[in-house]
Every structure is written in structure tokens, then in C-alpha cells.
C-alpha positions as a Markdown table, in Angstrom:
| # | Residue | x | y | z |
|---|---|---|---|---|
| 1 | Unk | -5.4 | 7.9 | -13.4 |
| 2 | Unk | -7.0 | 4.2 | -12.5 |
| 3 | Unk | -7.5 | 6.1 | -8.6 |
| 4 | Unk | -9.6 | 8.7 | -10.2 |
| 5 | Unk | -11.9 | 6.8 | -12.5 |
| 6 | Unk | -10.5 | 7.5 | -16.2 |
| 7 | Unk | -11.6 | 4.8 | -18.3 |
| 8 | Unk | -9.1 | 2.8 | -20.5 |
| 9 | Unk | -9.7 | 5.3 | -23.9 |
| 10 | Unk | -8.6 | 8.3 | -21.5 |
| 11 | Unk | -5.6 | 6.8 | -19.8 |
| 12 | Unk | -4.2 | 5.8 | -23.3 |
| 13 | Unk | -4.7 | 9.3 | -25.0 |
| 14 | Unk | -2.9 | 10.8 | -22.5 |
| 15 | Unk | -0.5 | 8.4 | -22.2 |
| 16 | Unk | -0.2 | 8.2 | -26.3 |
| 17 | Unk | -0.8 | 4.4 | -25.7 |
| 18 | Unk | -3.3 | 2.3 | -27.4 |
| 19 | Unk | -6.0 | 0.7 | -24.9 |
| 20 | Unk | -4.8 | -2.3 | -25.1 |
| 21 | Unk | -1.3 | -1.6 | -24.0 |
| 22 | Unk | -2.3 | 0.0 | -20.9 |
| 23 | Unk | -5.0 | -2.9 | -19.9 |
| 24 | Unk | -2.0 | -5.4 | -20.7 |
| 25 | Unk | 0.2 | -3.3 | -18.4 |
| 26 | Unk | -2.6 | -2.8 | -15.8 |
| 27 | Unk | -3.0 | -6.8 | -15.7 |
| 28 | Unk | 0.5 | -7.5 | -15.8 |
| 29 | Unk | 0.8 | -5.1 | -12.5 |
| 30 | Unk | -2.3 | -6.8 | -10.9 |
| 31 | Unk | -0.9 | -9.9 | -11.6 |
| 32 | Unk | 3.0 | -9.6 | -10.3 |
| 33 | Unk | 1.5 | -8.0 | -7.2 |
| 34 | Unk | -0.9 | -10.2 | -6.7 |
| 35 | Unk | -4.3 | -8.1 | -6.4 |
| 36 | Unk | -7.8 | -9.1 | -7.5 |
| 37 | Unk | -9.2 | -6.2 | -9.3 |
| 38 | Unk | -8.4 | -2.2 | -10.2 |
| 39 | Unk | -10.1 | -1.6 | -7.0 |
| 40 | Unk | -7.5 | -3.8 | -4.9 |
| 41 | Unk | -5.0 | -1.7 | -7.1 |
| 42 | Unk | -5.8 | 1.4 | -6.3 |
| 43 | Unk | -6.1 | 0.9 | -2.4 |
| 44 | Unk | -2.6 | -1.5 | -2.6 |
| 45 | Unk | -1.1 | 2.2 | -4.2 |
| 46 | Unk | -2.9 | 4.3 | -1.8 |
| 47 | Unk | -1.3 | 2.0 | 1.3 |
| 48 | Unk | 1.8 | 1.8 | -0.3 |
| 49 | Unk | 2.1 | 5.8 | -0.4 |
| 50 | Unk | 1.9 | 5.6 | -4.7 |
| 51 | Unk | -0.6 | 8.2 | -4.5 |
């Protein structure tokens, strides 16, 4: 959802999350894997086949 611009509010409605769980999981991903930004997220997930 990150790869096709939702903002925080619409991932967690769909995902029946509050915003600040998914930004906690979002920086908790960016920072195990090492990537800068949501940017470097989304192309790390487009390389890695994700999406």
C-alpha cells in the first residue's frame, strides 16, 4: 500500500490498525533492513520481488 501512495490514515483503516502501529511497524521494517526512507522501501520490495 506504501508502493502506491496510501497515506498512514488509509493503510491503518484497511488494515484495522491505528496510524501509529503501522508507522511503528513501517520504521521497525526500515530499520532491521537497513533502508533510509519509504522510498528506499518500496524499491528494496520491488528488487526483492515483494511486489
Amino acid at each position: 500500500m506504501v508502493s502506491e501512495g496510501k497515506e498512514l490514515a488509509e493503510i491503518a483503516a484497511k488494515l484495522c490498525y491505528s496510524e501509529r502501529t503501522v508507522k511503528y511497524i513501517l520504521y521497525g521494517l526500515m530499520k532491521r533492513l537497513q533502508l533510509r526512507n519509504r522510498s528506499h522501501a518500496v524499491s528494496y520490495a520491488i528488487r526483492a520481488g515483494l511486489i
